[in-house]
Structure formats: C-alpha cells, structure tokens
N, C-alpha and C positions, 0 to 999 in steps of 0.2 A: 324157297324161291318164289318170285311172281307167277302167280297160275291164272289164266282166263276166268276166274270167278268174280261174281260180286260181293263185297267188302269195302267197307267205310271210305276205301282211297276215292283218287279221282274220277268223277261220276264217266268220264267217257275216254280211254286212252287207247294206244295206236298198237297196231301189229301187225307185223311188218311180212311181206310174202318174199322171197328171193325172186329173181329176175329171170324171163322168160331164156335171156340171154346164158345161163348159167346149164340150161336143159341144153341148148344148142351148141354147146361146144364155142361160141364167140365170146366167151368170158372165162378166163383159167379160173381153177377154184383157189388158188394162192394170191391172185389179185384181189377176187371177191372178199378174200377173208380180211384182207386189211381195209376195203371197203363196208364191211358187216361191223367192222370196227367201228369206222367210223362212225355210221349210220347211231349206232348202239352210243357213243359219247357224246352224241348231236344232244339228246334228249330223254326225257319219258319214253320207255316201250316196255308193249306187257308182254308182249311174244315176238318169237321169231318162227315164221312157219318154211319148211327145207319143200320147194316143189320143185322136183324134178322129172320131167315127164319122158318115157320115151327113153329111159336109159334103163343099166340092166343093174340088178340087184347088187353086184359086186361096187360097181360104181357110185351107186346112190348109199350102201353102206357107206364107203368110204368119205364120201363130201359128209355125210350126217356126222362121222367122229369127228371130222377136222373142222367144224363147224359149231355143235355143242357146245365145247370149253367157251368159247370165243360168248358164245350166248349165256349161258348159264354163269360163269362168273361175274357175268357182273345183274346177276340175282333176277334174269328175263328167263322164260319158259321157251323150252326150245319145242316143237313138233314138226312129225313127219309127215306129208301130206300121203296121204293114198296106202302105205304098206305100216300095218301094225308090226309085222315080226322083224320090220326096219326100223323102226320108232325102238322096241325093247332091246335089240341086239347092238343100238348104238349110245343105252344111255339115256334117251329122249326124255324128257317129260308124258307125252302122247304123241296122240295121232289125230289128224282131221281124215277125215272121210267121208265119199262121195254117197250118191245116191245110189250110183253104180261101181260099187268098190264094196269090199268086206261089208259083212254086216255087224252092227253094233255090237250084237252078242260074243264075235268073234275079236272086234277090236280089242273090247275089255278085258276078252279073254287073258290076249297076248302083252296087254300093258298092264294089268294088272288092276287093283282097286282102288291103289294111290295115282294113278295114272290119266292124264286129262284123254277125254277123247271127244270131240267135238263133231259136227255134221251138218255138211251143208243141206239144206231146204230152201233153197231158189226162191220163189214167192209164196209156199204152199204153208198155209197155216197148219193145217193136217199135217203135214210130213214134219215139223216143227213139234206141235202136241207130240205126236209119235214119239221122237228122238229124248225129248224130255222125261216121255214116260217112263223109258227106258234108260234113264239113268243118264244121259248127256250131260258133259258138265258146260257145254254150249252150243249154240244153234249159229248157224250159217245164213243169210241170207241177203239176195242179191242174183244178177249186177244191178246195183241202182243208176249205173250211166254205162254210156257205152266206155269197154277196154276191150285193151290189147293182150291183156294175160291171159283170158280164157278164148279157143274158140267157140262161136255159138252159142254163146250161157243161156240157160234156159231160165225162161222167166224175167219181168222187169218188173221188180217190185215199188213200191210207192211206201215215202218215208211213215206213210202211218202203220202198216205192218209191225214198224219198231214200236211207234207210240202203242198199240194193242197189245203188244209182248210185254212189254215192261207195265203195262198197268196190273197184266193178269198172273204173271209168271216171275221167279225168282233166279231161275236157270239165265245166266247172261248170253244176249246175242249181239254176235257180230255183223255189223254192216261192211257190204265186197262189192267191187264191182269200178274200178274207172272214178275211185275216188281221190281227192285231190285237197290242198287247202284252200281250193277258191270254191268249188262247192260241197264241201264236207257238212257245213253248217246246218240243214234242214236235217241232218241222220243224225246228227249230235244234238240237235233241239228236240229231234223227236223223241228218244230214249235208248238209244246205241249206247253198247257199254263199251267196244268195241268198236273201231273203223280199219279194215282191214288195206292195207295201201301194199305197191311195189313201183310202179312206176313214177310214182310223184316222188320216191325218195331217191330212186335209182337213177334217174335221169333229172335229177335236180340239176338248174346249171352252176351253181356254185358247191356242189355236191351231195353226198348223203346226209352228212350231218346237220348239214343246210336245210335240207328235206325233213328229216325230223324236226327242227326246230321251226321250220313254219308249218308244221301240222301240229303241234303242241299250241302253238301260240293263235291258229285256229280254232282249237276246239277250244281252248280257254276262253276266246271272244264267242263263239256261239255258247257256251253255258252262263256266260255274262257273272254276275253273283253267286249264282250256284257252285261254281268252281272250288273247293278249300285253298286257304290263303297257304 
C-alpha cells in the first residue's frame, strides 16, 4: 500500500486530514464515509489521517474500522491521529503524533516496525532532527497559513523550513496548516513531499472529489516539468 515515504513517485502528493466536523458530532460517520469516497476517487492521495478529538476510545476505535477498508483498498495509507494503541487495534497503517501525545519510543512500540509513525514539529528544526533521529518515517510541520482545524497552532513556519529539510534529509515532510489550491504553490516549490489538507477538500463547493482534483492539478502546476508525465 501507499506509505508517507519518499520514492521515485510524484515529487509532492496530497493527505488528506478528516474534518473538524466529524470530532463534533455535526457529521454522521455513515455520511462521511461515502464522502471519504468520494474524496479518495477525486484523485492522487497518499494518506488519509482519522482526527478525532475529544471523543472516547470506544468511539474513535469504531469510526478508524469503518473508515480503513474505505482507505486502504484502494492502495492509500490510513493513520490515527493522537492514540498508537488505536492505530494497531484498528488495522491502521500508523499513527501521527503530537508533541504532547505518546512519545516516539512508545508509538513504535505499539504499531510496530512496519508501521508508519509520523510527528509533528510546528516550526522547530530541532524537534524535527529529533523525530528523524529517532526513526520517524515523517516529519510534521506548520500551520503555514492560518486554519480552522487546529486551535492555536504553535508556530508559523516559512516555506523554506521545507527547502532546508529536503536539501539535508531523506525522511519526507509534510506541509499543514490552512492549506488550499490557491496557495499550496510556494510549499510545493519549496520541497514538500507532502501537503496535508482537510478543509479545501471537505468543503469544496462542488465537493470532495472536486477538492482533490484541484489540489492534484495545483501541485502539478507548481512543480511545472519536474512533475512525471
């Protein structure tokens, strides 16, 4: 299956966060999932990350199995944001995880060696070097604009953070934060391997899959020729 790593594909592809809407109860998970569909037939994606905040384990197990199949069939990486022993107990691919959530040593633990496990690092090159040292198969970092999915993100990074990573490092990082197809462009020219989206897809007006198809068709115009035909 598609895993968050760097490999010969498309220099910079999309992964997709669930919607704020999905943690709050104003979206059924039976709706979403024919919308996750959609989303997923629009276009390119390399993951799908499950964030549900604020719910309790039974719950957030349940949406991650009924959610998987839907991701992983058709050959995207699924992850759990925030709980390792919900990422393994449901199947997952990995987990992403915070700055203030499990630590690396225990993510791995619990998903194992084949298991992606990713970490965000806000602006902090250090905490970045860190996560890599320690075996990360990707790095986090952002919000590069303002959003609506996190409150108070810490840190506002500048797209050359990306260009620095990718000159020096092999570990791929993802760009987060209030990203969009109208200014994805500067995170994608910089060296994003990764642009982490929810709301440009989720509230696209013509839909999800609408949503992916013009963020495919953005990053393709910001890597210009570099793109594979």
């Amino acid at each position: 299956m598609s895993e968050p790593r760097r490999d010969p594909g498309p220099a910079c592809r999309l992964y997709l966060v669930t919607p704020n809407e999905l943690s709050t109860g104003q979206l059924d998970l039976e709706v979403f999932a024919r919308q996750l569909a959609e989303a997923l037939d629009g276009g390119d994606v390399a993951c799908v990350q499950l964030r549900l905040k604020d719910v309790d384990e039974p719950t957030l197990l349940r949406a991650a199995r009924r959610l998987a199949p839907i991701v992983q069939d058709r050959n995207v990486a699924f992850i759990v944001n925030d709980k390792p022993a919900i990422a393994a107990a449901s199947g997952a691919d990995g987990v992403h995880i915070g700055q203030d959530d499990d630590s690396y040593a225990e993510a791995r633990r619990q998903v194992g060696a084949d298991g992606i496990v990713g970490v965000t690092c806000h602006d902090s090159r250090h905490l970045a070097m860190e996560a890599a040292e320690q075996g990360a198969d990707y790095v986090a970092f952002g919000a590069f604009y303002p959003t609506t999915t996190k409150e108070n993100p810490k840190g506002r990074p500048e797209p050359e953070i990306l260009a620095w990573w990718s000159e020096i490092m092999t570990v791929p990082c993802v760009a987060i934060g209030g990203i969009t197809a109208e200014n994805c462009a500067p995170l994608v020219a910089a060296g994003a391997d990764f642009i982490a989206v929810a709301s440009a897809v989720w509230r696209h007006p013509d839909g999800p899959g609408a949503g992916v198809a013009a963020l495919n068709r953005a990053i393709a115009e910001a890597l210009g020729p570099r793109q594979p035909a």
